[in-house]
C-alpha positions as CSV (number, residue, x, y, z in Angstrom):
1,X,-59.4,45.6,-6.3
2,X,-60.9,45.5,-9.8
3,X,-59.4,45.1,-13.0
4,X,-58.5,48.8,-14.4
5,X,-60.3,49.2,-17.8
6,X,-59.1,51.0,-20.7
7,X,-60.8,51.8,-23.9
8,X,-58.8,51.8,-27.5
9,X,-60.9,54.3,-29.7
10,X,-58.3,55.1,-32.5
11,X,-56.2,52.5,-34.5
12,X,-53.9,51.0,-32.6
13,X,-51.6,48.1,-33.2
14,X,-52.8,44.4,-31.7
15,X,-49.0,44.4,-30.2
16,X,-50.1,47.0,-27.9
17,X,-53.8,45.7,-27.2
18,X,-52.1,42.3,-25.9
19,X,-49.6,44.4,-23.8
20,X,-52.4,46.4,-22.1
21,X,-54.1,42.1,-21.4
22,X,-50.7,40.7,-20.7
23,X,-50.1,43.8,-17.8
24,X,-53.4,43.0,-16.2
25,X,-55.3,45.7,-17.8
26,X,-59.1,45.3,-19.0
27,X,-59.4,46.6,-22.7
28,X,-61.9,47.1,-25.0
29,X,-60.7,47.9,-28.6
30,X,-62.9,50.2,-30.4
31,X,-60.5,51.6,-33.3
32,X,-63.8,53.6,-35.1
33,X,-65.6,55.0,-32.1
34,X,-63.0,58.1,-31.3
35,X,-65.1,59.2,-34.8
36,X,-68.3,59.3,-33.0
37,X,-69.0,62.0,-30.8
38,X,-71.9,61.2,-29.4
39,X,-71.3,57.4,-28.2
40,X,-67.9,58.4,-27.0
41,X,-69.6,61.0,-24.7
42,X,-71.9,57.8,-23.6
43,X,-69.5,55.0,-22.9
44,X,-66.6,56.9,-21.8
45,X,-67.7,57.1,-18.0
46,X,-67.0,53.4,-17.7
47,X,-63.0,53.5,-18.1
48,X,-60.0,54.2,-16.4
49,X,-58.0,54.9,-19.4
50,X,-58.5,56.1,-22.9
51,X,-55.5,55.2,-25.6
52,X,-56.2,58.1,-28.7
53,X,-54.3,59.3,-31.9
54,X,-55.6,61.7,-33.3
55,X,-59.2,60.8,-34.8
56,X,-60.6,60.7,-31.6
57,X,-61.1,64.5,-29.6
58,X,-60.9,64.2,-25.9
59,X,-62.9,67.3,-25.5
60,X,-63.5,68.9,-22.2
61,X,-67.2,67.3,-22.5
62,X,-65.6,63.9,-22.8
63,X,-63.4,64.3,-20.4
64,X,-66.3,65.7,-18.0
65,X,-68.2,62.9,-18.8
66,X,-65.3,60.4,-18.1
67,X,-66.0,60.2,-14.3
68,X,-63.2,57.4,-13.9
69,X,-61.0,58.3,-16.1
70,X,-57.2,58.5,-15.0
71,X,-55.0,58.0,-18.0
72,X,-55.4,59.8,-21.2
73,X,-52.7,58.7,-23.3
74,X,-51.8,59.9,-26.9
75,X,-49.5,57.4,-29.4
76,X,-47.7,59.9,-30.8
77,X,-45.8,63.5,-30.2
78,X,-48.9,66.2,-31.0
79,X,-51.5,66.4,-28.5
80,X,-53.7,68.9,-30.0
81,X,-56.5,66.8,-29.8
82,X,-57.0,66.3,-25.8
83,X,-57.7,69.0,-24.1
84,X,-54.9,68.7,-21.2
85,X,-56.0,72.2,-18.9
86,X,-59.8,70.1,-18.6
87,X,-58.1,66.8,-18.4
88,X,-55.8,68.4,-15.8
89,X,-58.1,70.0,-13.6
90,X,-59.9,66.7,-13.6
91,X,-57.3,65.2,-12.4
92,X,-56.2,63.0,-15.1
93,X,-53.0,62.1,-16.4
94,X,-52.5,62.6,-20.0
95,X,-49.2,61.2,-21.9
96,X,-47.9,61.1,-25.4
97,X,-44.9,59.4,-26.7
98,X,-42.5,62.2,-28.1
99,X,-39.8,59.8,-29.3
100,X,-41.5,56.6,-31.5
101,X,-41.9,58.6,-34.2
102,X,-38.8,60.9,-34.7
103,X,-36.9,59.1,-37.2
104,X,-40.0,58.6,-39.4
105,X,-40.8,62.4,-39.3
106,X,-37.1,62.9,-40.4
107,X,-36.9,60.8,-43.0
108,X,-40.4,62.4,-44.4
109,X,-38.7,65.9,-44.4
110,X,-35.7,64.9,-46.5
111,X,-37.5,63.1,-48.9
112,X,-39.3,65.7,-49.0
113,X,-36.6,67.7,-50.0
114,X,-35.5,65.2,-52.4
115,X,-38.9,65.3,-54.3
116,X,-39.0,69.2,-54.3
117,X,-35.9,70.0,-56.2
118,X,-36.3,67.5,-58.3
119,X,-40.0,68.0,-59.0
120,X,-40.5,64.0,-58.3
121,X,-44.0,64.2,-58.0
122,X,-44.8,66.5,-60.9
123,X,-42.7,64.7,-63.0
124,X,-44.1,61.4,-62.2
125,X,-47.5,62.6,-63.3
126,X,-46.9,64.4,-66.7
127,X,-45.2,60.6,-67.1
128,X,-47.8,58.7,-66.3
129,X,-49.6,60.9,-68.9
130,X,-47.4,59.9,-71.2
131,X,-45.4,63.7,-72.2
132,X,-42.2,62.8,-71.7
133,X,-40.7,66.1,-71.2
134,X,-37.2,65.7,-69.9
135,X,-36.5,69.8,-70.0
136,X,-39.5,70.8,-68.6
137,X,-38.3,69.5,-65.3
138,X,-34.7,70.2,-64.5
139,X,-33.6,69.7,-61.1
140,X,-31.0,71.0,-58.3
141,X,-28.4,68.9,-56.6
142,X,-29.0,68.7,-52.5
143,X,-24.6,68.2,-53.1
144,X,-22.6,71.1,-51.6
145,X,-26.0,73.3,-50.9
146,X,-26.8,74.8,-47.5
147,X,-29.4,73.4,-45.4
148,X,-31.1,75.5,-42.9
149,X,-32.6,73.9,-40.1
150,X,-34.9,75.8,-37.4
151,X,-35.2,73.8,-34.8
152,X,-32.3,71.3,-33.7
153,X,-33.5,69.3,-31.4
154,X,-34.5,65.3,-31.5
155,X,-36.1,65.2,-35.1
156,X,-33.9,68.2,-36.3
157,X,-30.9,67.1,-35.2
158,X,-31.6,63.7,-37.3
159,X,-32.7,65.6,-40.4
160,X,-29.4,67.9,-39.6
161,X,-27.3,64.2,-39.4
162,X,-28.7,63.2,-42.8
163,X,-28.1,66.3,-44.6
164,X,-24.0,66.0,-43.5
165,X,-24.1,62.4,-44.6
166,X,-25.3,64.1,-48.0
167,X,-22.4,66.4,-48.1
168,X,-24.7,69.3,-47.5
169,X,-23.4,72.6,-45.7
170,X,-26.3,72.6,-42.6
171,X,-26.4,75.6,-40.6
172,X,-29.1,75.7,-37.7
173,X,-31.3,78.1,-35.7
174,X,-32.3,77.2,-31.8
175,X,-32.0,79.3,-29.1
176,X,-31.1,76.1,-27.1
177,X,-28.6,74.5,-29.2
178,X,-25.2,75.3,-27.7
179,X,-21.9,75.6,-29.5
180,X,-20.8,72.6,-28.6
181,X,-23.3,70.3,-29.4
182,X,-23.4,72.0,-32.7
183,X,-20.1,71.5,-33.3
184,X,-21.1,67.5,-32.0
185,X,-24.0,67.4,-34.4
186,X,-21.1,69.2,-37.5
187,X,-24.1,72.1,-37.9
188,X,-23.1,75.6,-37.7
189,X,-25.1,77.3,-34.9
190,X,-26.8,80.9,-36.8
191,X,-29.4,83.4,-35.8
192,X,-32.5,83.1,-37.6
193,X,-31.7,86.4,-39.9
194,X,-28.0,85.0,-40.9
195,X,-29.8,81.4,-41.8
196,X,-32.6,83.1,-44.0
197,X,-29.8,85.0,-45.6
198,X,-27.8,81.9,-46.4
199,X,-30.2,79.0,-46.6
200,X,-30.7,77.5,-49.9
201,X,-33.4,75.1,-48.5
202,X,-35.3,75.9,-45.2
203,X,-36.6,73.0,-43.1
204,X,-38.5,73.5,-40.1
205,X,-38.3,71.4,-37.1
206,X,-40.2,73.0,-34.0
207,X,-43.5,73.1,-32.4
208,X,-45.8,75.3,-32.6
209,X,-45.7,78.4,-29.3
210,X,-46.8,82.0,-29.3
211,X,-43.0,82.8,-29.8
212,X,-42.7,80.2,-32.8
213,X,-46.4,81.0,-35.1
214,X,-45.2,82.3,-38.3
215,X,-41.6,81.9,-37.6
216,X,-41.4,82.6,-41.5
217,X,-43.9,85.3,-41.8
218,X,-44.2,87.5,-44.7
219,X,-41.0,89.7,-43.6
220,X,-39.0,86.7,-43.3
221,X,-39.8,84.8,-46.3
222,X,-39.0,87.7,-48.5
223,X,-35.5,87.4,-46.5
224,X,-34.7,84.3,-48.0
225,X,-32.4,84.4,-51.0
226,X,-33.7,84.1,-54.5
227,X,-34.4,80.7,-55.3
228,X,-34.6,79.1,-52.7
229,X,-36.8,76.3,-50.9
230,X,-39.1,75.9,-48.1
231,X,-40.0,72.6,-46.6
232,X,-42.3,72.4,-43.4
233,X,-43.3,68.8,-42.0
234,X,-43.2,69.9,-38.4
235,X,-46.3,71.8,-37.3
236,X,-49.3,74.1,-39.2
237,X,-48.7,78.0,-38.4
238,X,-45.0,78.1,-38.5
239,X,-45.3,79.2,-42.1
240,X,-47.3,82.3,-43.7
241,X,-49.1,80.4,-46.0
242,X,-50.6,83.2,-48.2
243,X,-47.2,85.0,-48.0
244,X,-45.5,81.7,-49.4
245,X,-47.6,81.7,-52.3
246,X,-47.5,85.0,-53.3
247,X,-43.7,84.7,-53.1
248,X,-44.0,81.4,-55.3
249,X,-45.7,83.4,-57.2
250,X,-43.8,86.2,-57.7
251,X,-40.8,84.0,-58.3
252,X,-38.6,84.7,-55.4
253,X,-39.3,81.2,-54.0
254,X,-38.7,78.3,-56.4
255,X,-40.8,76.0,-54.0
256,X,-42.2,74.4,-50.4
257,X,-43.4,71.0,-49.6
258,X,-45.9,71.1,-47.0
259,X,-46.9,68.1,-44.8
260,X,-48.6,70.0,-42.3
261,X,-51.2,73.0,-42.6
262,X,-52.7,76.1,-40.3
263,X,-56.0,74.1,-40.7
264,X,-56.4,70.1,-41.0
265,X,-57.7,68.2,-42.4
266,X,-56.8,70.5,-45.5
267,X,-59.2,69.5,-48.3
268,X,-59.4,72.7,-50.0
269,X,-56.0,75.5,-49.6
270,X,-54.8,78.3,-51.9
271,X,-51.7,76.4,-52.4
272,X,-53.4,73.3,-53.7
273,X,-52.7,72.3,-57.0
274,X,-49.4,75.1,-57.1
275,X,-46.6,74.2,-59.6
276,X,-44.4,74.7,-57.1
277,X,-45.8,73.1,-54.3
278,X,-45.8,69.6,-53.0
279,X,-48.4,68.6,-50.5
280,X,-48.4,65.7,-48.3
281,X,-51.5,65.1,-45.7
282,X,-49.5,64.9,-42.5
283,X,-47.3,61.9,-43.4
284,X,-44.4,62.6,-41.4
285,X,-44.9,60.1,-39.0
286,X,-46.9,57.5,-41.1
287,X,-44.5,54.6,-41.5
288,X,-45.2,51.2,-39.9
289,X,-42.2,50.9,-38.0
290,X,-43.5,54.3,-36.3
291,X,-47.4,53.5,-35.6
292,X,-45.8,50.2,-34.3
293,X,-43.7,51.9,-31.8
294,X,-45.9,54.6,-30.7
295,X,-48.5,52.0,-29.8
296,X,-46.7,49.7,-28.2
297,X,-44.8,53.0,-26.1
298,X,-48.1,54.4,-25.0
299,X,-49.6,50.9,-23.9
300,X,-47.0,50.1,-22.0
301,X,-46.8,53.4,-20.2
302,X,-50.7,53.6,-19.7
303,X,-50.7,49.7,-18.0
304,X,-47.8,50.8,-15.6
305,X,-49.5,54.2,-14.7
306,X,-52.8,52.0,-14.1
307,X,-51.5,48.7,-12.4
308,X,-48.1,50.4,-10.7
309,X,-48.7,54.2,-10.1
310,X,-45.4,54.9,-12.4
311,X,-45.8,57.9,-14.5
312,X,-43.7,58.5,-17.8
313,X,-44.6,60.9,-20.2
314,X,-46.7,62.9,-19.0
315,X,-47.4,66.1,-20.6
316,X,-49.7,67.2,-16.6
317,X,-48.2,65.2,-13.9
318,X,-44.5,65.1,-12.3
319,X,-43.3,61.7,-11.7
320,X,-43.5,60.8,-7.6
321,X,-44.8,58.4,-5.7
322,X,-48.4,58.6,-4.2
323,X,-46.1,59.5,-1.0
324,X,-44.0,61.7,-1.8
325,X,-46.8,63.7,-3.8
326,X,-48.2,66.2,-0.7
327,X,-44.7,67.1,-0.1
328,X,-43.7,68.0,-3.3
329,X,-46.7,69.3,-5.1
330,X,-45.9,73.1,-3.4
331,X,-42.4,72.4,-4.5
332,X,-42.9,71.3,-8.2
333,X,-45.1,74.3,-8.5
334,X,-42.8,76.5,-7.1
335,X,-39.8,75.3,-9.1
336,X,-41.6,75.1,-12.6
337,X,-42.6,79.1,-11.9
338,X,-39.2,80.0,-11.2
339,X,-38.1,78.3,-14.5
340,X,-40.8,79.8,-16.4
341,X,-40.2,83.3,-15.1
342,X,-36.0,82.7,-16.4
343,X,-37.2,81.0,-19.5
344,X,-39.2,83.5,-20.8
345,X,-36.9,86.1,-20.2
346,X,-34.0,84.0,-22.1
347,X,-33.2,84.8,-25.4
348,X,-30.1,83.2,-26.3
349,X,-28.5,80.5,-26.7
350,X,-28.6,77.9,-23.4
351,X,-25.9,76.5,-21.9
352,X,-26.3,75.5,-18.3
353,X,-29.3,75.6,-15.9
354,X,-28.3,75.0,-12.0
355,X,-30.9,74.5,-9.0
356,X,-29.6,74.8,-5.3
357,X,-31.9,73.2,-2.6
358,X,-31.6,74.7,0.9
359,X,-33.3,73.8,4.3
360,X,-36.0,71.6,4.6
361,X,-36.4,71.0,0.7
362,X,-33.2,69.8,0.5
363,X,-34.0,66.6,2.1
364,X,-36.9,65.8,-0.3
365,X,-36.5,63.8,-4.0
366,X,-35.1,66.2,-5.9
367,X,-35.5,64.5,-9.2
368,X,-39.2,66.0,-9.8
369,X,-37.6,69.2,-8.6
370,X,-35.2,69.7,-11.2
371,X,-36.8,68.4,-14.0
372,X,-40.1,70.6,-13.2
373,X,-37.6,73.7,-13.2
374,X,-35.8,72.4,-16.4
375,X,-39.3,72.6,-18.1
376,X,-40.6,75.5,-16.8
377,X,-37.2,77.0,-18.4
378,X,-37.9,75.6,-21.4
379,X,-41.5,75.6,-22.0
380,X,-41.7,78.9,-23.6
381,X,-39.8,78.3,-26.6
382,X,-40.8,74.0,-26.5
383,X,-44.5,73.8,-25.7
384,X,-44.8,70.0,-25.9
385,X,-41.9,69.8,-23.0
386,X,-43.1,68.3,-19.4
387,X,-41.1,67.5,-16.4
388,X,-40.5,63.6,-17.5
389,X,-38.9,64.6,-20.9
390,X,-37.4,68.2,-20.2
391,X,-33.9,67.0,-19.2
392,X,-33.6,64.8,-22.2
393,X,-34.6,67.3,-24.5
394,X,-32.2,69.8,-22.7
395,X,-29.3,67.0,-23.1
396,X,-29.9,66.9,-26.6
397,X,-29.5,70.6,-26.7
398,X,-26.2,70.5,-24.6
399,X,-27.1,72.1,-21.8
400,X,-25.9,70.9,-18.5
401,X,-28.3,70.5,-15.9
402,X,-26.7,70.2,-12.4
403,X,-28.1,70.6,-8.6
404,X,-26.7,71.1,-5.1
405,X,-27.9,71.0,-1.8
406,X,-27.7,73.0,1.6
407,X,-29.0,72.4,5.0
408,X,-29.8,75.3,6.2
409,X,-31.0,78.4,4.1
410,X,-31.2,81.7,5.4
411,X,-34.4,83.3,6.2
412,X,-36.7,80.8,5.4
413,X,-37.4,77.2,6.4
414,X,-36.7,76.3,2.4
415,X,-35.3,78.3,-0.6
416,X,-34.7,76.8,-4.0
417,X,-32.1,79.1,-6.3
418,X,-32.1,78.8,-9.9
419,X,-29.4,80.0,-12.0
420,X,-28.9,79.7,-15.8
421,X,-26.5,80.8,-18.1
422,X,-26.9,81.4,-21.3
423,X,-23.8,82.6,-24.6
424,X,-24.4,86.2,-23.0
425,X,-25.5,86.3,-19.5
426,X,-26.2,84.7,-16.1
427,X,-29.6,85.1,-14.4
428,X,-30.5,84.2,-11.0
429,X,-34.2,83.6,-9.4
430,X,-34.9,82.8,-5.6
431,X,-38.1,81.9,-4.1
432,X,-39.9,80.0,-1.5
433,X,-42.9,78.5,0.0
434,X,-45.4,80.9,2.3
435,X,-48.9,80.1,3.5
436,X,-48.6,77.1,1.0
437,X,-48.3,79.4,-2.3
438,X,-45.0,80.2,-4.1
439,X,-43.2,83.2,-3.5
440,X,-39.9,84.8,-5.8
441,X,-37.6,86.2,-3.0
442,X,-35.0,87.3,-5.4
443,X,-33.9,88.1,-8.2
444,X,-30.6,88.6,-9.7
445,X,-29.3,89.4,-6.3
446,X,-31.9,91.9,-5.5
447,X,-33.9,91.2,-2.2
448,X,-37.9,91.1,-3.8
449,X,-40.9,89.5,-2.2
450,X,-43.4,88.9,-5.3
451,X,-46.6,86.5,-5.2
452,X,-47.2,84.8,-8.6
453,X,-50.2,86.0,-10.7
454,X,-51.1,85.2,-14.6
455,X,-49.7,87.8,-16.5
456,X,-47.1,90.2,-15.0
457,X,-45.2,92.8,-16.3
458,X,-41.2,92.6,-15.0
459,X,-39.1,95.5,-16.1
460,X,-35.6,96.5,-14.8
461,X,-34.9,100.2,-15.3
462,X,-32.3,103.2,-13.7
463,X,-33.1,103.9,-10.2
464,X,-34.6,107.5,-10.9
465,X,-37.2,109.7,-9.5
466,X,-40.2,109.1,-11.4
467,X,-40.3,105.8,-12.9
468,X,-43.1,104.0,-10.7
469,X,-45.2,107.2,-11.5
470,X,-44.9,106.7,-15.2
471,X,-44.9,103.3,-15.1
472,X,-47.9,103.5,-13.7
473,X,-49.5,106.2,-15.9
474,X,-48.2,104.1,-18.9
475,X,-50.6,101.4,-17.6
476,X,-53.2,103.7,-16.7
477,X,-53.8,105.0,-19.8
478,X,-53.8,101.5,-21.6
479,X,-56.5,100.3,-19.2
480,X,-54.4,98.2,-17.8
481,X,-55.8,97.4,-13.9
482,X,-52.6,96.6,-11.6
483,X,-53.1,94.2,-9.1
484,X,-50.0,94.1,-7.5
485,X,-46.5,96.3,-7.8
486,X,-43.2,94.7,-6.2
487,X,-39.7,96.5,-6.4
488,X,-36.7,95.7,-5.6
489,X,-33.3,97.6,-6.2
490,X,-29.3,96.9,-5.9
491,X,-29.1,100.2,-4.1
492,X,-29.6,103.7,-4.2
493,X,-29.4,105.1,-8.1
494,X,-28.4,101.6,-9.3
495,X,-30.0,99.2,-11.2
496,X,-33.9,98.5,-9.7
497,X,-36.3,95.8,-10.9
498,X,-40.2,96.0,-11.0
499,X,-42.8,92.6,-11.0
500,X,-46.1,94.2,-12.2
501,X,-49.0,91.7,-11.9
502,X,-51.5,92.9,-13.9
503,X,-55.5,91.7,-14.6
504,X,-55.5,91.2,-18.3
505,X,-52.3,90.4,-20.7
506,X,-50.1,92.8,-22.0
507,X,-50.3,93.6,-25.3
508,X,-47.6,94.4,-27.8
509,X,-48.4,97.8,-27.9
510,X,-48.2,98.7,-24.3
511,X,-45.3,96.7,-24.1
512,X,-43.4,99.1,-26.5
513,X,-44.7,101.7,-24.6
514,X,-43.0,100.6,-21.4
515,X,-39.8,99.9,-23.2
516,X,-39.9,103.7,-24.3
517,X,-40.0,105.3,-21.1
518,X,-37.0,107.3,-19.8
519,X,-34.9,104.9,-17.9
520,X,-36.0,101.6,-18.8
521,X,-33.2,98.9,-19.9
522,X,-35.5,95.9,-20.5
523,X,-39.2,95.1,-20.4
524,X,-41.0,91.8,-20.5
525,X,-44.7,90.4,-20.6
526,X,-44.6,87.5,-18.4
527,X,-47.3,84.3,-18.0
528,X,-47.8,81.8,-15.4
């Protein structure tokens, strides 16, 4: 069997080059050629593996032309820059390493905060030049001030340690942080308006979804109390960038340090060159220490993928043997679906997520199961989360994760049950394998047969005359083409559920449309 080959095209540390030689792994190490496009696109079809950070793009045309390829993997959390739907319908695993760098990205975001209200950079230049002006830069003690952190999870919780250690009051938004781990992590556990309202610096700690872009838009910057600060070192988008300034303008925000920006590189941005702002060019997780780790992580992952078949990481691919995988493919699909159709209908705070296993499933490894379920319930508010790293994360969040098994299920040959609860509810999904595709069979106790599709619309409503009719005339009108219409009800006149899969996604507008019709208690655009 030959030697599996791997090319290095980004800087990476000579630790990890020797681990990739030392693990029986063929390397060449090309830190400048991720920068060019065009001999990349030549070269790449002789390797196996291809070891990035961010210079180098693994573009769909790359990863078309990379014929062998098997193993992208990314030192470092972002992935951005690989194109993971082309990588996975080529069939290559691509892996990152969301850990190496966590306490270097913390550590960026309070110093950060320490250079901000005390104008450290500002005042270090008007020194240099030789002013002197004590007065002109009066600062703010971080001492007895509240901290609000949105997003507590692995580098927010750390930023969120540090900030009690500074005798800070830290108060913290996450729809998966439970009350106890708050109360573990000495945080107080708020909703995003009550730690706007309160928050004498802001610091922003989560990646970047559909339900997380401009989690300080315009509206919610203005909600922040006079004076206060806004630090972002997590992810580009979170932040309304022309709102921040005109607020910093205006005077209602006394500052922001940004390490990260809607666009990068950032060479040229409104905000540049603001009294008020400090800019860093996306330092948070530039410290030795970090790059060291990162590198060594994603060698050592990339060799064992390569040499052993062992997956870790990976942001595509469930962790299984090459024969277990025909088994459980069906199954991994079908329990990531279920927990993306609960997940995106949770809104609150997390506490437990429990899978039941019953028939014929229940005698497979349940390990890629679970975890594919646990990410599919968190994946809407967590994009970066995969099957390998989703029970970790939801640890760190204090929510328990626990499975059971049955031997026989009732109905059908196999049925895997999820259940979650969150601070105000319980929801329960059903479904099951037919003609090799993966089917809900219920939902919150109601009986339902449903296919997956795209985008879907899932409303529950009063069982009334009516509804389907305007439901569907709702639709109509929008141009929105219905594919398929599943119901399902607890009984005559009581509560009745509706999965709509539609051609095209629902917009905003129709979706507020839907919500305003005569009987309906809930109404949700849904995504598979």
């Amino acid at each position: 069997m030959p030697m599996p080959k791997v090319l290095v095209s980004d800087k990476l540390s000579e630790t990890a080059v020797n681990i990739f030689r030392e693990r029986g792994v063929d390397v060449d190490f090309e830190p400048s050629l991720g920068k060019d496009k065009e001999k990349l696109l030549s070269v790449i079809g002789q390797y196996d593996g291809l070891a990035v950070r961010s210079a180098t793009k693994a573009t769909a045309a790359i990863i078309e032309a990379g014929k062998n390829l098997k193993v992208i993997g990314r030192a470092g959390i972002g992935v951005d820059n690989i194109d993971i739907p082309a990588a996975t319908a080529a069939g290559i695993v691509v892996m990152n390493t969301p850990y190496g760098n966590a306490i270097t990205t913390a550590e960026h975001a309070i110093a950060m905060m320490f250079s901000l209200v005390r104008s450290i950079p500002q005042a270090s230049a008007s020194t240099h030049l030789g002013k002197w002006e004590k007065s002109a830069f009066m600062g703010t003690e971080v001492f007895g001030k509240t901290l609000g952190v949105i997003g507590c999870g692995n580098i927010g919780s750390i930023v969120a340690d540090r900030a009690v250690g500074l005798k800070m009051r830290v108060i913290a938004f996450d729809p998966f942080l439970t009350e106890e781990r708050a109360i573990e992590l000495g945080v107080e556990k708020v909703d995003l308006d009550t730690l706007l309202s309160r928050a004498d610096i802001v610091t922003l700690h989560t990646p970047l979804t559909d339900q997380t872009r401009n989690i300080l838009s315009r509206d919610n910057l203005a909600k922040l109390k006079k004076g206060a600060y806004v630090v972002n070192c997590a992810r580009g988008g979170l932040v309304d960038e022309d709102a921040l300034k005109d607020l910093l303008d205006a005077g209602h925000l006394s500052g922001a340090a940004l390490d990260v920006f809607a666009t990068e590189p950032a060479t040229e941005h409104p905000l540049f060159g603001h009294p008020k702002v400090i800019a860093t060019p996306h330092l948070g997780a530039s410290t030795s220490e970090a790059q060291e780790n990162v590198a060594i992580q994603v060698a050592e992952q990339m060799a064992d993928y390569l040499t052993r078949g062992a997956v870790s990481n990976a942001l595509n691919s469930p962790s299984v043997t090459a024969e277990e995988a025909p088994r459980l493919k069906p199954y991994i699909a079908l329990a990531e679906k279920l927990g993306l159709f609960a997940g995106q209908l949770t809104r609150t705070g997390l506490k437990q997520i429990e899978v039941t296993y019953e028939g014929e499933v229940a005698a497979l490894n349940l390990k890629p199961l679970t975890a594919s379920a646990v990410a599919g319930v968190l994946k809407p508010m967590l994009s970066e989360v995969n099957i390998v790293n989703a029970p970790v994360i939801a640890r760190e969040r204090g929510v328990t994760i626990s499975e059971t098994t049955c031997d026989d299920a009732e109905s059908y040959d196999s049925i895997i049950r999820l259940k979650i609860t969150t601070e105000q509810q319980t929801r329960t999904v059903s479904g099951t394998i037919f003609g090799g595709a993966p089917r809900i069979v219920e939902i919150k106790g109601v009986e339902m047969e449903a296919s997956f599709a795209p985008h879907m619309l899932y409303t529950t409503n009063e069982d009334k005359p009516g509804f389907i009719g305007a439901l569907g005339k709702t639709l109509g009108e929008a141009g929105v083409n219905i594919a398929t219409f599943n119901l399902g009800r607890a009984g005559p006149g009581e509560g009745a559920i509706a999965l709509v899969a539609v051609d095209d996604p629902i917009s905003d507008e129709v979706l507020e449309k839907v919500r305003a019709l005569p009987h309906v208690t809930q109404a949700t655009a849904l995504s598979f």
